[in-house]
C-alpha positions in Angstrom: 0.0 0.0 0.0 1.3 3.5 -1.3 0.5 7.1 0.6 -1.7 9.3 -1.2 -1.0 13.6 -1.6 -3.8 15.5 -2.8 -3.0 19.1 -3.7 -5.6 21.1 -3.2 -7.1 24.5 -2.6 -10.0 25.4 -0.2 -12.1 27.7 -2.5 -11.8 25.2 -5.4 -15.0 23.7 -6.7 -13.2 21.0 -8.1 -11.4 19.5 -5.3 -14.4 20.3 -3.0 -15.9 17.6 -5.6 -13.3 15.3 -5.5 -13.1 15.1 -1.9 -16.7 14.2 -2.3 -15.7 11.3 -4.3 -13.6 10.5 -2.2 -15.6 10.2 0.9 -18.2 8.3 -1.4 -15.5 5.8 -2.4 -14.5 5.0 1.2 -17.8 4.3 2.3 -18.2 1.7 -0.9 -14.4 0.4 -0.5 -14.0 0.3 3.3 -10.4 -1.7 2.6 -9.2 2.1 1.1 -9.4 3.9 4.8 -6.2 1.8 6.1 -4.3 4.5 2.7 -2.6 6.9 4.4 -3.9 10.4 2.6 -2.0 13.6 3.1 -3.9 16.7 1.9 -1.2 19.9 1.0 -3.5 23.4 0.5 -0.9 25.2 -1.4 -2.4 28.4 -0.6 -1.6 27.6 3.0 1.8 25.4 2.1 3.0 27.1 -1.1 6.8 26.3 -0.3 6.1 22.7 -0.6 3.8 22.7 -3.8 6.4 24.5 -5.3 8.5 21.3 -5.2 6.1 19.5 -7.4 5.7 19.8 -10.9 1.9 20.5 -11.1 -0.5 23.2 -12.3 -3.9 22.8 -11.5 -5.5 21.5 -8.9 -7.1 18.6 -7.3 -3.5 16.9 -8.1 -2.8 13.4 -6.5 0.2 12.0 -6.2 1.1 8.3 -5.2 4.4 7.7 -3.9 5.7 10.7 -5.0 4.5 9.7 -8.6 1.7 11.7 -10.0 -1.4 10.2 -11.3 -3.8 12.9 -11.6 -4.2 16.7 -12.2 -6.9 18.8 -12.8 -11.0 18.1 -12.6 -11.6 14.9 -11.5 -14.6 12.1 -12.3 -15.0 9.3 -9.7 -13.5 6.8 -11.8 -10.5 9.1 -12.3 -10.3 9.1 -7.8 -10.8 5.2 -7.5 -8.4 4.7 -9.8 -5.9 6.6 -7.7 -7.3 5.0 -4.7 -6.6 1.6 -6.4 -3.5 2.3 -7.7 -2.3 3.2 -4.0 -4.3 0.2 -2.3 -2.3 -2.3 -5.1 0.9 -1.0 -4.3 
């Protein structure tokens, strides 16, 4: 199992949604909650989202590798769930 870093912003529509997914994917995948998931707001943390090469946000990275930027679907968020769950 991989860790999880979601870039985000608090005013942003589209990770508000995708955290939404995200709480509706746990609650049909209860194996997903043991993922560790670390949640950067780069307006609060913008030193360390300037380390990561990324423009938009919601951005996931797993294990430092990233697999998603921009508007999400909930496909798009299991799949990033899955992929971190599979190791």
């Amino acid at each position: 199992m991989k860790k999880i870093l979601m870039f985000e912003l608090a005013y942003c529509p589209y990770c508000r949604e995708a955290k939404r997914f995200m709480e509706e994917i746990l609650a049909e995948h209860p194996e997903y909650a043991a993922i560790e998931i670390e949640h950067v707001d780069e307006g609060r943390d913008r030193a360390r989202a300037m380390k990561y090469d990324y423009y938009y946000v919601p951005t996931y990275y797993v294990d430092e590798e990233k697999v998603h930027e921009g508007a999400a679907t909930k496909t798009l968020v299991e799949a990033v769930y899955k992929r971190a769950f599979e190791g």
